[in-house]
N, C-alpha and C positions, 0 to 999 in steps of 0.2 A: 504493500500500500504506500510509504513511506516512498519507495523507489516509483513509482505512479507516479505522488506527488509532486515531486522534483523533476522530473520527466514534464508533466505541463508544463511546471513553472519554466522549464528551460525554454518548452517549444513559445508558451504564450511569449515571454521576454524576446524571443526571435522576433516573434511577429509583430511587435511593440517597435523594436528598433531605438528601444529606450535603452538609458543607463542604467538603470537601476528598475527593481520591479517590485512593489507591496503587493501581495496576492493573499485573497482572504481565503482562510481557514477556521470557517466556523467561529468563534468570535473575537479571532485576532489575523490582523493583517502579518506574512508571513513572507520574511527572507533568507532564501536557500544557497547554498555554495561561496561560489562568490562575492555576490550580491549583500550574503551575511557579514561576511569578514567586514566588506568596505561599510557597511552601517554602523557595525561595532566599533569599526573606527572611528567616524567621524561623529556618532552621536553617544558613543561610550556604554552603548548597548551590549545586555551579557551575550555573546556567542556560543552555544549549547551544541553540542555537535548528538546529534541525534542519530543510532543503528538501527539498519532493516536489513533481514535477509541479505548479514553479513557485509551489507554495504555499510560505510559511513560520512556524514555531510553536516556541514556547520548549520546552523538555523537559527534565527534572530528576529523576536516580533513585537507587535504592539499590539493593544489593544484596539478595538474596531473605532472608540470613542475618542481615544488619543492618537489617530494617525496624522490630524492636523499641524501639531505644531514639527513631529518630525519630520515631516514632506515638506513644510517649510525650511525647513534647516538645509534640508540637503538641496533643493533647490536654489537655495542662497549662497550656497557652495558650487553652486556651477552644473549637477547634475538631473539631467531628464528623468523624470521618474512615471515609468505607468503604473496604472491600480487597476489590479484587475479583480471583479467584484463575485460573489458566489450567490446563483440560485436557485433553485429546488422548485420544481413545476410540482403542481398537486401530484400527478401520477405521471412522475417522469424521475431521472438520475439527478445528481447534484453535477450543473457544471459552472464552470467559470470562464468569464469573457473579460478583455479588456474595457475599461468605461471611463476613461479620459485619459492623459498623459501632460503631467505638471510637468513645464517647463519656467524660465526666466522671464519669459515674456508672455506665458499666460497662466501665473500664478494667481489665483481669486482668492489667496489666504494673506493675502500681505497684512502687517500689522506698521509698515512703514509709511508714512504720510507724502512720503513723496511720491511722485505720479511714475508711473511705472508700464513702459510703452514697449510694444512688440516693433520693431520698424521692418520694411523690404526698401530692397536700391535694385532699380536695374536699370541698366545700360543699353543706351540707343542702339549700340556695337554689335550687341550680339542680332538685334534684328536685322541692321542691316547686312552686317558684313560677318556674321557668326563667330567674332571674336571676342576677345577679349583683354582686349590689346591696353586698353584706358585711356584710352585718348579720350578728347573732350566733347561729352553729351550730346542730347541732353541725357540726364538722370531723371529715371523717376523713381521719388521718396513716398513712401506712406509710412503713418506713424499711429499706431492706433493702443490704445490704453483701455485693456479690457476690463480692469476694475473701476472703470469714468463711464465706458463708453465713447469716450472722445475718439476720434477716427480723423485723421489731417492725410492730404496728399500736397503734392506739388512738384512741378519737375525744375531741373537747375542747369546752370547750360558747362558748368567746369566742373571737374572733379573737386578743386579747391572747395567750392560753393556746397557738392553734397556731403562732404565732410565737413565743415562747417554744421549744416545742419544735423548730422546726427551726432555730432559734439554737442551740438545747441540741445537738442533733445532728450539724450543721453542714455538710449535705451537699453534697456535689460538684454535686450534679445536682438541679434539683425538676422533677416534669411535675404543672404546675397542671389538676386535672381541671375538671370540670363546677362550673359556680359561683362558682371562681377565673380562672377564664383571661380573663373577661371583667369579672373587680374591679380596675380600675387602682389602686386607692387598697392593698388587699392586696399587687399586685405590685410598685407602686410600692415600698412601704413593704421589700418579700423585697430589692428591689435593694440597699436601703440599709443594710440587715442584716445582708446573706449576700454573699460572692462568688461563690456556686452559678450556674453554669448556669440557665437558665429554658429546658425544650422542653415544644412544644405537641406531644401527644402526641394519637392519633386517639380522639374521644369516645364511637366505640363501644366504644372499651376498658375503659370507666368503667363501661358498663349496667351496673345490679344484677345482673341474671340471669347474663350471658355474667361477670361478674366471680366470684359465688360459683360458679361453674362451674369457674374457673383457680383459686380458692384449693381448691378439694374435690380437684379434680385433681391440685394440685402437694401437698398438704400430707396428702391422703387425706379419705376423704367423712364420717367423723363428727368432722372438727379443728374446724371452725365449733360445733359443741355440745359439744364435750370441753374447749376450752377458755374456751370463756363468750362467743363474740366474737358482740355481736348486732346492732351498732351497723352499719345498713346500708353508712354513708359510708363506715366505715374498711374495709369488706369491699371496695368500690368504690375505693379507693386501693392496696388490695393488688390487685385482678385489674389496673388499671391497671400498675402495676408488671412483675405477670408475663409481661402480654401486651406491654410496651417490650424487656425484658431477651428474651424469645422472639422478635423482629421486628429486633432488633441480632444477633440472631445468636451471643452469647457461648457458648453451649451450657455454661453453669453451672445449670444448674436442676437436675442430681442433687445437686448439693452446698447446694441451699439444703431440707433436711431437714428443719425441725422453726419454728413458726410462733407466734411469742410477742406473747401482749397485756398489757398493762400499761394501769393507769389513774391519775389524779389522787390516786386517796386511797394511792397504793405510795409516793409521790415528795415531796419536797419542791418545792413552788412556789417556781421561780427565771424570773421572767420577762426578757426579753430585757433590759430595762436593769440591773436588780440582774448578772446575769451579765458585763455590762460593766461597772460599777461597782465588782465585788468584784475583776476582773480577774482571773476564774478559772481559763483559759486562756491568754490575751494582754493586755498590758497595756492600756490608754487609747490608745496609741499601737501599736498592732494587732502590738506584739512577743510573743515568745513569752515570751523572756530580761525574766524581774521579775515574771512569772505567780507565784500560787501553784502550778500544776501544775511550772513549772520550779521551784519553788523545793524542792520534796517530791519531786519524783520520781526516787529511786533505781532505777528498775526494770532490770532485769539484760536481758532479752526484749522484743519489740514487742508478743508480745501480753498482757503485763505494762502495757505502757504504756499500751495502746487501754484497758485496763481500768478502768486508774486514773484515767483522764480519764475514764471512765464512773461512777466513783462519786465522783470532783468535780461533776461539772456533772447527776448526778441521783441526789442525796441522797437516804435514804431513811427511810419513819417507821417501819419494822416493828422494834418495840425488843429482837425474840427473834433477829433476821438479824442488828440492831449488836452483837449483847452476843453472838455468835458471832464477829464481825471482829474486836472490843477481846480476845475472848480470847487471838485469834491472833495478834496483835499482841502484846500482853501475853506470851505463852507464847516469842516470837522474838525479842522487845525485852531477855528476860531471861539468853537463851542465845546469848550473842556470838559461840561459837566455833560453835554448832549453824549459826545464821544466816549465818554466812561459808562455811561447807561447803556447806552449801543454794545460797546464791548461787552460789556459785561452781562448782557443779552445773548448776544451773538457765542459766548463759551460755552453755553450750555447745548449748543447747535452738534447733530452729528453729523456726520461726511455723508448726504445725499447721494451724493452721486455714485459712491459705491455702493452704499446699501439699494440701489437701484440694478446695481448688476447681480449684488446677490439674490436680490428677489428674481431680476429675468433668468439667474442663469436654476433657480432652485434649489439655492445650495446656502438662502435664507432662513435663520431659525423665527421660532417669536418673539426673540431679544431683539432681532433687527426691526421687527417688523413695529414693535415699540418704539423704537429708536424714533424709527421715520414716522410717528405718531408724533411723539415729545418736540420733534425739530417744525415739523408743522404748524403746532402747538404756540411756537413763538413768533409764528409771523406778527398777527395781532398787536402782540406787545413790540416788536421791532414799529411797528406802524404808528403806535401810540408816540415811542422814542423817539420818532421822528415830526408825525404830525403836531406837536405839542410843542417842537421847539422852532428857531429858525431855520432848523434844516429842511423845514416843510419845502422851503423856495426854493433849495438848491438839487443837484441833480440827483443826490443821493438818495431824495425822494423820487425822484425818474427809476431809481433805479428797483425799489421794489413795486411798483406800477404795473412794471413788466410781468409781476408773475400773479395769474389766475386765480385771484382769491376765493372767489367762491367755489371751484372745482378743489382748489387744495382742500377750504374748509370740509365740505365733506369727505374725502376720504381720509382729513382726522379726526371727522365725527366715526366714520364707521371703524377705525381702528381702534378708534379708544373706548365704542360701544363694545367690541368682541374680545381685545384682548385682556386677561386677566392683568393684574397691575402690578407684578412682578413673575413671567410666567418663566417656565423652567426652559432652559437653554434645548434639551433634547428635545426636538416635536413627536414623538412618539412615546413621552411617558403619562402624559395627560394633565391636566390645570392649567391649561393654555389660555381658555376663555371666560369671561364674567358669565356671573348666573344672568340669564335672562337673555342671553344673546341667539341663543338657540333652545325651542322646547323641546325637541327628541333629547337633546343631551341636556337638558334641564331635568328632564325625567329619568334618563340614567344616571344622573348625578345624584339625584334623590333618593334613589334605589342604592345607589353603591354605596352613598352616606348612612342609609339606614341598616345594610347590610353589616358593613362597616363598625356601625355602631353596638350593633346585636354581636361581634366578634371581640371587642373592645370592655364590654361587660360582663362577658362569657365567666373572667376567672371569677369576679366576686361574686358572679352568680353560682359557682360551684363551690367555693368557700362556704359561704351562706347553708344553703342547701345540706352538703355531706360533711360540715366540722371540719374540712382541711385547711389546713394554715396555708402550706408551703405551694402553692397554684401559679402557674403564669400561664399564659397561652399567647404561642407565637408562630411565625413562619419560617420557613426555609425551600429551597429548592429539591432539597430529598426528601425530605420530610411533608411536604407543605403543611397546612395546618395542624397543629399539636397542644395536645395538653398534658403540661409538663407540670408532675405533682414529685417534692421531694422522695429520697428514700426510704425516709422512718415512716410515712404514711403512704404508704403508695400500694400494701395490701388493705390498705380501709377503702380505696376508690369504688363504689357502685359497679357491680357484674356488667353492666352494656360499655365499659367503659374496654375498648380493644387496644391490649400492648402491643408498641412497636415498633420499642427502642428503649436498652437501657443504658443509663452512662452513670456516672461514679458515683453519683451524690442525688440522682433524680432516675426515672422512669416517663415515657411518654405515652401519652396515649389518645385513640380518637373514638368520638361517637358519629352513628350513625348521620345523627343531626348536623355535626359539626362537618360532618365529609360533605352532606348535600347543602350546605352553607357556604362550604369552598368553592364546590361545582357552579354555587351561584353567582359567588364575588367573581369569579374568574369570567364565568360568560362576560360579567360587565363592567369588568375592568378591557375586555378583548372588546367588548361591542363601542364602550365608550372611548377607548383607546381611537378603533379605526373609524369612530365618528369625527372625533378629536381632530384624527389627521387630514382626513376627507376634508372638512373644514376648512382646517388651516390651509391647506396646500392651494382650495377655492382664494382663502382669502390672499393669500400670496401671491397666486396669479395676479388676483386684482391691481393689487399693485404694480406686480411687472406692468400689466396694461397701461400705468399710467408713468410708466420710467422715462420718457420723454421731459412730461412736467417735470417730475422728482429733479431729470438733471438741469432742469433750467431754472428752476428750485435752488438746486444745490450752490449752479454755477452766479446767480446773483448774490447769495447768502458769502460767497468768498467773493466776489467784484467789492461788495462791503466791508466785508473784513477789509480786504487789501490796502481799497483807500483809507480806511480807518486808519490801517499800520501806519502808514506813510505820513499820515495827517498826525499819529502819536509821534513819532520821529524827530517829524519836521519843529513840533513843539519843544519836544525835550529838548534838541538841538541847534536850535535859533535859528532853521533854513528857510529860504524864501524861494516865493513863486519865480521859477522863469518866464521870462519874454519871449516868445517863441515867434519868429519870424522866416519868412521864404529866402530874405536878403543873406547874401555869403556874410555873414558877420558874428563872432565867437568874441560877447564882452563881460569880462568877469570883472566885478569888483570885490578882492577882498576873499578871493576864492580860499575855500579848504581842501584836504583832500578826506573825503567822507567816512574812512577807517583811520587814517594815521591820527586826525584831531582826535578820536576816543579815547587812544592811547598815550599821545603825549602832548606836555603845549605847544602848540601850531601857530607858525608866522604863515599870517594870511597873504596871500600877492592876488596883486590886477595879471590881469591876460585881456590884451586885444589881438584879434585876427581881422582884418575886411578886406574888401577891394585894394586897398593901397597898401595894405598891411598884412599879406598874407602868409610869408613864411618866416620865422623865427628861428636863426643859430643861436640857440641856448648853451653859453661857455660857462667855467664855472671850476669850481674845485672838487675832486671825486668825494663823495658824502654830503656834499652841500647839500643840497635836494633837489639837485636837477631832473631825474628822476620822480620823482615825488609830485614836484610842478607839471611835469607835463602829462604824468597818468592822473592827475586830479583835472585838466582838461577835460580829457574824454571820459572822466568818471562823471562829469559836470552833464558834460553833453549828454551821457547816455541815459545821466537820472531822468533828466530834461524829458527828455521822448520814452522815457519808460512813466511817465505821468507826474514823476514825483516831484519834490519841491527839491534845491537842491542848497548844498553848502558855501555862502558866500552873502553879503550884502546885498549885490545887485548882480540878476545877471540875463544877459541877451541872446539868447541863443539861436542863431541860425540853421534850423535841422538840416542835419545832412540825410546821404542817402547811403552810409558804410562809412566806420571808424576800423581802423589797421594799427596795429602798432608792430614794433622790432624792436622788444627790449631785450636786450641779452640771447643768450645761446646756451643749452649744455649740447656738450658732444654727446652725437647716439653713433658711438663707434659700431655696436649689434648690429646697427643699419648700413655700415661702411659710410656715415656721414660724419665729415667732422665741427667741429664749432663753426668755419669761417665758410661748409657747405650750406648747412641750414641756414646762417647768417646771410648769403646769396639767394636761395631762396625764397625766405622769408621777404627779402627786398625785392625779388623778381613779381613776386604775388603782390606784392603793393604797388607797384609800376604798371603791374599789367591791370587790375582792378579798379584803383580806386581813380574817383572823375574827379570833375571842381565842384563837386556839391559834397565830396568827401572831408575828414578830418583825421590825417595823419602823423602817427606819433614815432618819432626814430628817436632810438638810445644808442649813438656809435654806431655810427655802420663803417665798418672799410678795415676796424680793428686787430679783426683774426688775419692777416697777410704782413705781408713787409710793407712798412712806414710806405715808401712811395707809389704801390702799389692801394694801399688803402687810401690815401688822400684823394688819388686818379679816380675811385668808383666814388666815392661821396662828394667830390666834385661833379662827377657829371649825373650821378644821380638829384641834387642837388637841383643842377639845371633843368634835367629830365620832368621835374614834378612842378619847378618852378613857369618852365617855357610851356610845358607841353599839357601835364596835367590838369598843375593851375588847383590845385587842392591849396588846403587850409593844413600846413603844416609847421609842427613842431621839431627841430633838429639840434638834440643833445650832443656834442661832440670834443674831443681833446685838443681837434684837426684844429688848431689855430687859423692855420693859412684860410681854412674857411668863412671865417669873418669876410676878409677883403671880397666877401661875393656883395655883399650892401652895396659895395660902392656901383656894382654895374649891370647887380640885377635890380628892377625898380619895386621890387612887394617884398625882397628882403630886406631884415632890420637883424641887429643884433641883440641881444638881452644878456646878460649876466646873472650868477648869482653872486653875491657879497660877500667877502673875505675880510675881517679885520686881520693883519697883522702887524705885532708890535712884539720888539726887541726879540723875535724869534719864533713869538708862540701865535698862531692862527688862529681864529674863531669866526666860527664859519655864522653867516647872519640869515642863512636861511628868507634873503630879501631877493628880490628879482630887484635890477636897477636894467636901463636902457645903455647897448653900448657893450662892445667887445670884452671881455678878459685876455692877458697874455697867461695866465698861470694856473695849474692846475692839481699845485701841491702836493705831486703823488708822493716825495719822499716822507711830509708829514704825515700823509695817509697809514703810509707802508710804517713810520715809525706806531702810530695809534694802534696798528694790526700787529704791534709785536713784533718787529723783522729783526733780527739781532742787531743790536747797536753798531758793530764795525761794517756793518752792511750800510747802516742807515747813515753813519757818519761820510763814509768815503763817497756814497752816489751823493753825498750833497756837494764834498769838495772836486767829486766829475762833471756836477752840472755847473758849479762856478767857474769851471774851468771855458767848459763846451762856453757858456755866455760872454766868458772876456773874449774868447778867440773869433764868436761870433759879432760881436759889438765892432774887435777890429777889421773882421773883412769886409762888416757893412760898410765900416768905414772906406775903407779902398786897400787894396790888394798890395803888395809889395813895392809895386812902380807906381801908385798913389792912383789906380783908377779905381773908379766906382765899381759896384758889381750890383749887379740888376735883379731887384728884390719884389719888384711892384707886377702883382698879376694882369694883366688885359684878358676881356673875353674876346673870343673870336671866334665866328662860327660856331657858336655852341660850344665849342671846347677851352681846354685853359693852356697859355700859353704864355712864356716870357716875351717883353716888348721886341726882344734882340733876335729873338729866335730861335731861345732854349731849347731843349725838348722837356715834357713833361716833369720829367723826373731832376733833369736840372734848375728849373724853375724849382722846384719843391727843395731841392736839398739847397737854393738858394734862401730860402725862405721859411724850412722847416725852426720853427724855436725848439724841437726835441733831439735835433739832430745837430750837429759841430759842419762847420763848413769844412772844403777839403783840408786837409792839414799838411804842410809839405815833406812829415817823415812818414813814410811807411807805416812802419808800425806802429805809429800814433793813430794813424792814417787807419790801419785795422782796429783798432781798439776803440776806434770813436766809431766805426760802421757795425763792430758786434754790438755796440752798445746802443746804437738803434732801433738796431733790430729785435732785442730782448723786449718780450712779451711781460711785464714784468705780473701784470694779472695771471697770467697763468706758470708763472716759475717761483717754483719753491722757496723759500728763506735760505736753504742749503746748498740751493745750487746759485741761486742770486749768490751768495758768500763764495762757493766757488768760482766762479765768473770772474768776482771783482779779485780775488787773489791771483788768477790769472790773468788781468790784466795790467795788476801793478809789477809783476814776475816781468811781462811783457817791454814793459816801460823802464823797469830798472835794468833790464837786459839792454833797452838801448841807447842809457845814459853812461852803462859802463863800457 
């Protein structure tokens, strides 16, 4: 039998195609062989190695009630798990079938409040050209969240663009279709991105045909032309979708109701590394804790929260949607005690919108169905919190308008008529509903109470009766009904009274009466049980019926919340409304940057951008907060269009259409890329991308290479963004020689940050001032960062030296001629007036580099000393460097 067993379970889990397999056995879900070991591992479950007819095999289970939170577990660890369920026809064998298959992306047990989205990508490629090569799109994305309901496509025309959005997204699960699955450099790239799941899902899920077939059917047949969606691929990433979530089994497809597209021009462009760079979600170092989203988010609700990470990470351009969020904001920011009632309303609220897939998908108990009673329950009073105060006038009253009062009201009238007022989490044990809600089970209820009762006074009626003391009468499974009379009295019991069972210290026994009193409880404990359920599962339906409302219910109750956050925020934090405008113009007065002020005190600065003033070489001292400045920019801009009020005195903001940054690099040598590849990259993607309605942020570009070579790309990129782009740019750099671009491009300007220095010791003023720097203090830096003092001592007396020697060539050369220091544009490019070439203009001009020197090996010792990288070189080897160069130089004194 044992060897039976294991034999299903092998073949079912073949046909599953799952990781992992819970198969019931009577009334524990059961893991065999393999499948045991790896559970025991990872959920620290005992592994019982169980023999049959000489065979033996590990086995590992749970109980049928508690299989939830362990299928949780393991699917939060990355593994597919199917269930395959047991059961018994009236006159037929016991067998078992598989009856869903939990995956990452369609897990209906989450207990995590963040929204949690199955995605598909596929590739124009493989339709046209049956490859999958990766060249550029279009892409079509769908994105669907089967514990919401929410269901999004869209298609995107560069691979940059649909990485970006399933970054932006961040889903559990992706099933790469047709044109991805066989792009290693795509999938590569998702692994290193995303910690989503990768499943290959079957390709005839993707046709066109069989795909618009599953969106007509699940969304209705004129949603494809109702709602503009024409883009084949992303039609072919939603039937994909459908046809995975239908073939797992989750039976949520009533509850995904309504089918939404979006495109590039709705959104602000945030490509995968600006999104890491601004640390919109998670820090640099993949925390939550020092996000902006953790830094803002008061949200009272989950789906308050999923919301507002949704208009963090996809800003938007429509400036009639922001100037309705600023009002609301605005309207709640100014009503402290309105917005304290409201919150404090709103907490009591639960997550709609999943309790709507639990009900469609029937996998609802009557705890939810409570839920979604009680959260009903407070529209009412949401309405009062509002009509009652000033908020009546502002939009935040628009915003509960929108949902069906009189359809909610009743089905919180009929749920709170039917369900009991704390019913039992199982819907199969019974007390699920109020007396009076139903008379057939009002009548077995009466009957079972009265049954009940007459079981309940049995012993002291036998007491009374025959003189015995020692009487209990109880249940059990072997036993069922029993009367249990000690053992000093248990030969005085009445003759009708039948033994049958002795234990240590007592005797049991049953009468006739008492057995046709069992027969009777049990009928009506079965009849009312499966009336009970009948019921419930009616009333459950009902609800599914009405999972549409519930999510548009749920989805205003968090629109609420969200502005509420922002409006709390904005209080606590002294931030004001932006200005939002079509004109290219980015004006901050007094700006902060929106995490660093939490933590330490903040020197506020102005930032202008416009027409005359569009790009900014930002010089400065390495720690100053050049950095800092110019990501509190685009933190500014992006709160701006994500609705919110933002940090500064005054500020104007001219929405763009995509924010880019290039801060920094790590090497991803695993990928054969080194700092100064990604760093090219990263800059090719902003070159190629972003327009003049863009706002771009560079930290060093040209860094990772040898000095003359890095100055040459951030010089013509420079030009490139200035001449040809024409964006709204920010440019952090060391590249001194870069300044001199002010004088001959007409939108650049210089800015500085502030350096006190006196009698040796620097203190950085953390001020933006107008107007170049020559210095960049790294030896002070490197002293702060600990670099061993003979280190720190001697590059300072190499750089006095590199300065005198450079002061006298400026001056003139040997035979008293000048030497040609002053950049001219030309043609786009940079060139000495004389006729240098690139690199001799730069080393004319370079302040990190020493002009030519006339000894040799001074002449060496000043070009290693260029070229050191000193950001990426150790303390111990900077020491051995400089030991080798002074070895060098006393070698050619003596």
């Amino acid at each position: 039998m044992a060897d039976g067993i294991v034999g299903q379970f092998l073949s079912l889990k073949a046909e599953s195609g799952a990781d992992l397999l819970a198969m019931q056995c009577g009334d524990f879900y059961e893991f065999f062989a393999e499948d045991a070991e790896i559970v025991g591992d990872e959920l620290d479950l005992t592994v019982s190695q169980k023999s049959s007819h000489g065979s033996s095999y590990p086995m590992a289970g749970v109980p049928l009630s508690e299989l939830t939170p362990y299928l949780k577990a393991l699917v939060e660890r990355g593994y597919r798990v199917a269930v395959a369920d047991q059961h018994k026809p009236e006159n037929g064998d016991i067998y078992r079938e598989i009856s869903r298959i939990a995956t990452p992306g369609t897990l209906l047990e989450t207990s995590d409040a963040a929204a949690q989205y199955l995605a598909a990508v596929v590739s124009t490629n493989a339709v046209a050209h049956g490859s999958g090569d990766g060249v550029d799109g279009p892409y079509g994305l769908a994105f669907a969240d089967i514990t919401t309901g929410r269901f999004l496509v869209t298609a995107v025309e560069t691979v940059g663009d649909a990485h970006a959005e399933l970054y932006r997204f961040a889903p559990a699960e992706i099933l790469p279709g047709p044109g991805i699955r066989n792009d290693d450099a795509f999938l590569s790239r998702l692994r290193e991105e995303t910690p989503a799941s990768l499943t290959l899902h079957r390709s005839d899920a993707f046709a066109p045909g069989r795909s618009e077939h599953a969106v007509r059917s699940q969304f209705g047949k004129e949603t494809i032309d109702s709602i503009g969606l024409e883009s084949t691929v992303a039609i072919q990433a939603a039937g994909g979708i459908l046809s995975y979530i239908d073939e797992t089994g989750v039976g949520v497809s009533q509850s995904m109701t309504r089918l939404q597209t979006y495109t590039d021009t709705e959104q602000v462009a945030l490509d995968a590394t600006t999104q890491r760079n601004l640390e919109l979600v998670e820090t640099m170092q993949g925390d939550r804790r020092g996000s902006l989203i953790d830094t803002i988010d008061h949200t009272v609700t989950s789906p308050g929260g999923r919301l507002l990470r949704e208009w963090i990470t996809r800003p938007q351009r429509d400036r009639s949607a922001l100037q309705r969020r600023h009002d609301a904001v605005e309207a709640l920011g100014s009503e402290a005690l309105a917005r304290d009632r409201l919150r404090e309303t709103l907490s009591d609220a639960y997550d709609l919108e999943r309790l709507a897939s639990r009900s469609a998908s029937g996998s609802a108990d009557a705890r939810d169905l409570r839920a979604v009673e009680q959260t009903l329950s407070l529209l009412p009073a949401l309405a009062k919190d509002i009509s009652e105060t000033p908020l009546a006038q502002s939009p935040v009253s628009d915003m509960l308008t929108q949902v069906d009062q009189a359809q909610t009201a009743r089905l919180q009238e009929t749920l709170d008529s039917a369900l009991a007022d704390e019913p039992p989490k199982t819907v199969r044990q019974g007390g699920l509903f109020s007396y009076g809600y139903h008379d057939e089970l009002d009548g077995l209820i009466e009957k079972h109470e009265a049954a009940n009762e007459w079981l309940g006074g049995l012993a002291g009626r036998v007491k009374s009766e025959y003189g015995l003391s020692h009487v209990t009468v109880d249940r059990n499974k072997t036993d069922g009904y029993y009367i249990q009379v000690g053992k000093s009295q248990a030969d005085s019991v009445p003759d009708h009274f039948r033994h049958i069972k002795t234990l240590k210290n007592s005797k049991r026994f049953v009468t006739e009466e008492l057995t046709e009193r069992e027969r009777q409880v049990l009928r009506l404990e079965e009849a009312r049980s499966e009336l009970e359920y009948e019921l419930f599962v009616s009333l459950r339906e009902e609800v599914a019926v009405h999972a549409e409302l519930l999510q548009d219910v749920g989805r205003t109750l968090a629109e609420i919340d969200t502005v509420a956050s922002l409006a709390e925020h904005a209080a606590r934090s002294n931030w004001v409304r932006p200005a939002l405008t079509d004109a290219g113009t980015l004006s901050i007065e007094a700006g902060r940057h929106p995490v660093v002020e939490t933590t330490t005190e903040f020197v506020p600065n102005d930032l202008l951008l416009d027409e005359d003033r569009g790009f900014l070489i930002v010089t400065g001292p390495n720690m100053s907060g050049k950095s800092t400045y110019m990501r509190q920019a685009a933190l500014i801009t992006l709160l701006a269009q994500a609705g919110s009020f933002v940090p500064a005195t005054n500020a104007t903001i001219g929405v763009v259409d995509g924010i880019y940054t290039r801060v920094g690099a790590l090497d991803e040598l695993a990928q054969g890329r080194s700092t100064f590849m990604v760093e090219m990259q990263e800059l090719s993607n902003i070159l190629h991308s972003a327009t003049e309605e863009s706002l771009v942020i560079l930290d060093e570009v040209g860094r990772g290479t040898a000095t003359y070579d890095g100055i040459s790309i951030a010089w013509a990129a420079t030009e490139y963004l200035h001449n040809e782009v024409r964006s709204k740019t920010l440019f952090a750099t060391h590249y001194h020689e870069l300044t001199t671009l002010a004088s001959h491009l007409p939108r650049v300007e210089n800015v500085h940050v502030a350096a006190d220095e006196r009698d040796g010791d620097v203190t950085f003023l953390r001020t933006i001032r107008d107007g170049p720097t020559d210095r960049s203090y790294g030896i002070h830096v490197a002293d702060l960062a600990g670099v061993p003092q003979p280190v720190v001592s001697r590059a300072d007396e190499v750089l006095t030296k590199l300065r005198e020697e450079k002061a006298i060539e400026a001056k003139g050369g040997s035979d008293g001629e000048p030497v040609q220091t002053v950049f001219n544009l030309g043609s786009g490019q940079f060139a000495s007036a004389n006729g240098t070439t690139h690199a001799e203009t730069a080393a004319a001009t370079d302040q990190t580099e020493a002009p030519t020197a006339t000894d040799p090996k001074a002449e060496a010792v000043i070009d290693e000393l260029g070229e050191v990288d000193v950001n990426s070189t150790s303390p111990i080897e900077l020491m051995t460097m400089v030991q080798e160069w002074q070895q060098t130089l006393r070698d050619r004194d003596s």
